[in-house]
N, C-alpha and C positions, 0 to 999 in steps of 0.2 A: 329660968328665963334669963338672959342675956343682958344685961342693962348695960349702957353706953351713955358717958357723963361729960356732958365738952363743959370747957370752962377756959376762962382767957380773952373773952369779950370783949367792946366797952366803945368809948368813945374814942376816935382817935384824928390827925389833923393832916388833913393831903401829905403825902410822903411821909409819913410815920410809919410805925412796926407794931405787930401785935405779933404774939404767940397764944395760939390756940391749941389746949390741948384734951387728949379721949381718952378717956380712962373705962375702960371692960372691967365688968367683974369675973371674967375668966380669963385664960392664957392665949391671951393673942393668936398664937404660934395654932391653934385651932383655928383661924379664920384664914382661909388664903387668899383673902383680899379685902383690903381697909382702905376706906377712905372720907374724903368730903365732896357735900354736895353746897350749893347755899339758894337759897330763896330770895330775891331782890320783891320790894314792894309792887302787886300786879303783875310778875313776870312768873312766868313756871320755873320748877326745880332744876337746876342745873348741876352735871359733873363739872367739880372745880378740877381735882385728883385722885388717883389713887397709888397703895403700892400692896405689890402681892408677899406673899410669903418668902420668894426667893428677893423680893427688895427690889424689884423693878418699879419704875412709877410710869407716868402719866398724865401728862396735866392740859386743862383747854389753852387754846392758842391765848385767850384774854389775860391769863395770867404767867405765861411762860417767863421767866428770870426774875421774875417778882416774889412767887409765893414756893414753898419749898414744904414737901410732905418727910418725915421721918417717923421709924417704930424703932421703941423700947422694949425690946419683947420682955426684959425681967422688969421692969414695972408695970407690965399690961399697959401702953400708953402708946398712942400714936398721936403725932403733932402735926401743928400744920404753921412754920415760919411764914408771917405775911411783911412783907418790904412793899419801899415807895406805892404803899396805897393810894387808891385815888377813887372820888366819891362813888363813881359808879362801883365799886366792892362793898357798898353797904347794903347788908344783907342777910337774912339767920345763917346761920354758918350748922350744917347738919355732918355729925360722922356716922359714917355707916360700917357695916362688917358683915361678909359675904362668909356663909359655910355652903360646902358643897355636902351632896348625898342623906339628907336632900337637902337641895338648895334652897336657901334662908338667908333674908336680908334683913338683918336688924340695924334699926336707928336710934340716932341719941334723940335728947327732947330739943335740941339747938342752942346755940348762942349767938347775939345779936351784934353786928361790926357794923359799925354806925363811923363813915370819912367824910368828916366835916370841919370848915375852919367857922 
């Protein structure tokens, strides 16, 4: 089974940075498509990004020049740089990883970003 561990969390103050990051217990380079989702309190699950195996990404219009996805494929890790946050980004922060044939979408257990002064 596939386990997916975000971690990089936390508290943070309008225009601040977090780095979030997903650590696989297997080799990325298996997944052709990684990414995050986040949950805001009362709102459904939302694509923040993603990026595929070839390294292309994707991000919603809400976060465009803000938040930045990268992978590590030798340390099984994908990241997710978050810049000038602002409250409404608080949210569990979830990564996911897509394998094809058959298609299977695994998730982490989430980390929580909390933009507050």
């Amino acid at each position: 089974q596939v386990q997916l561990v975000e971690s990089g969390g936390g508290l943070v103050q309008p225009g601040g940075s977090l780095r979030l990051s997903c650590a696989a217990s297997e080799s990325i380079s298996r997944f052709y498509r990684m990414g995050w989702s986040r949950q805001a309190p009362g709102k459904q699950r939302e694509l923040v990004t993603l990026i595929t195996s070839a390294g292309s990404t994707n991000y919603a219009d809400s976060v465009k020049g803000r938040l930045s996805i990268s992978r590590d494929n030798a340390k099984n890790t994908v990241y997710l740089q978050m810049s000038s946050l602002k409250p409404e980004d608080t949210a569990i922060y979830y990564c996911y990883a897509d394998r094809a044939a058959p298609m299977v979408r695994y998730w982490g257990q989430g980390t929580q970003v909390t933009v507050s002064s």
